[in-house]
C-alpha positions in Angstrom: 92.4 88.8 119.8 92.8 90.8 116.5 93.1 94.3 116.6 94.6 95.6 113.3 92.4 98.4 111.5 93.1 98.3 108.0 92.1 101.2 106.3 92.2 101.8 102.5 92.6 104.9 101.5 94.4 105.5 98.0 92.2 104.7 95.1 91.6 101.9 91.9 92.6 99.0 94.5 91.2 95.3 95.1 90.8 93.9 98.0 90.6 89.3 97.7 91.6 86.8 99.9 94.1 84.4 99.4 94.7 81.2 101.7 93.6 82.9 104.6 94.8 86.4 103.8 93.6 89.9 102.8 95.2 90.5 99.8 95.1 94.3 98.0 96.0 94.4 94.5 96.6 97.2 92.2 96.9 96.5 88.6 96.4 93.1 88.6 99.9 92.8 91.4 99.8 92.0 94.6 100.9 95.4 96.7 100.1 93.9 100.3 98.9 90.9 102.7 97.5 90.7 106.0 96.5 87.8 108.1 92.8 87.9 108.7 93.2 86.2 112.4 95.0 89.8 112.7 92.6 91.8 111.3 89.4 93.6 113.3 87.9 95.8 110.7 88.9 97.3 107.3 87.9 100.8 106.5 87.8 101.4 102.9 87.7 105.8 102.2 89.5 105.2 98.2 87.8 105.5 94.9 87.2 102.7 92.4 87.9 100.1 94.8 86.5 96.7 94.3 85.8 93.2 96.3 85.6 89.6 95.7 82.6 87.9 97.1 84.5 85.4 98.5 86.5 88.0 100.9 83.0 89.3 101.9 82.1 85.9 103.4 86.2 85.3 104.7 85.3 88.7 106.7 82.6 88.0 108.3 83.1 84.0 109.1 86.3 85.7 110.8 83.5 88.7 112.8 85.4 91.3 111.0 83.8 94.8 109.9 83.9 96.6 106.7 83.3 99.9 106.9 82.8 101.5 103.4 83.2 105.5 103.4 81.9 107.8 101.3 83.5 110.7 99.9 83.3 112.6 102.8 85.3 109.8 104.4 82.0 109.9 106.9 81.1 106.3 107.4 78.6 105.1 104.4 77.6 102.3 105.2 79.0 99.3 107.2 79.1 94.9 107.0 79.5 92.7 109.9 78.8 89.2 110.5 74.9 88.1 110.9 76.4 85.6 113.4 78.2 88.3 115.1 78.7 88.6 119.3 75.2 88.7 120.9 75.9 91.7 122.8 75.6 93.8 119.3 72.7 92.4 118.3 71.4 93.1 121.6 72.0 96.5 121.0 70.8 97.0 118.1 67.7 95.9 118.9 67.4 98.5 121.7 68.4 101.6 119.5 66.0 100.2 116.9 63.0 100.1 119.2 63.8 103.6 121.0 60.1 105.5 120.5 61.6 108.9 120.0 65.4 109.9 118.5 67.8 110.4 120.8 
């Protein structure tokens, strides 16, 4: 089971994938790798940071979250797989059909 958080925090990075990998650039170099069968969610709190579309679809065929902050570093808004675990959808559909807030 994965269970690496990667968070990305320093600014003007890009995050691909390469042959099954999370790859962060900076300035058109490679500056790190991770596995994605390792990975459980990436948190992204820098500036300027940018994504291929391809890594987008590589996170979520793998179930992992991205979880884009804003500048804050407050959660902004969030990604995860429309095929995700049923138990999360199940829960979401009970917090979106509570009648009053809670």
């Amino acid at each position: 089971m994965s269970t690496r958080i990667i968070e990305i925090g320093s600014n003007g990075k890009h995050l691909s994938v390469y042959r099954g990998f999370l790859k962060i650039s900076e300035d058109g170099r490679e500056v790190a790798r991770v596995p994605l069968d390792d990975i459980c969610s990436v948190v992204v709190a820098g500036f300027g940071i940018t994504y291929s579309n391809d890594l987008i679809v590589r996170l979520a065929a793998h179930n992992i979250w991205l979880v884009a902050c804003g500048t804050n570093y407050q959660p902004a808004a969030w990604l995860w797989p429309a095929d995700s675990h049923s138990v999360e959808a199940q829960r979401i559909d009970l917090q979106t059909g509570l009648s009053k807030p809670r």
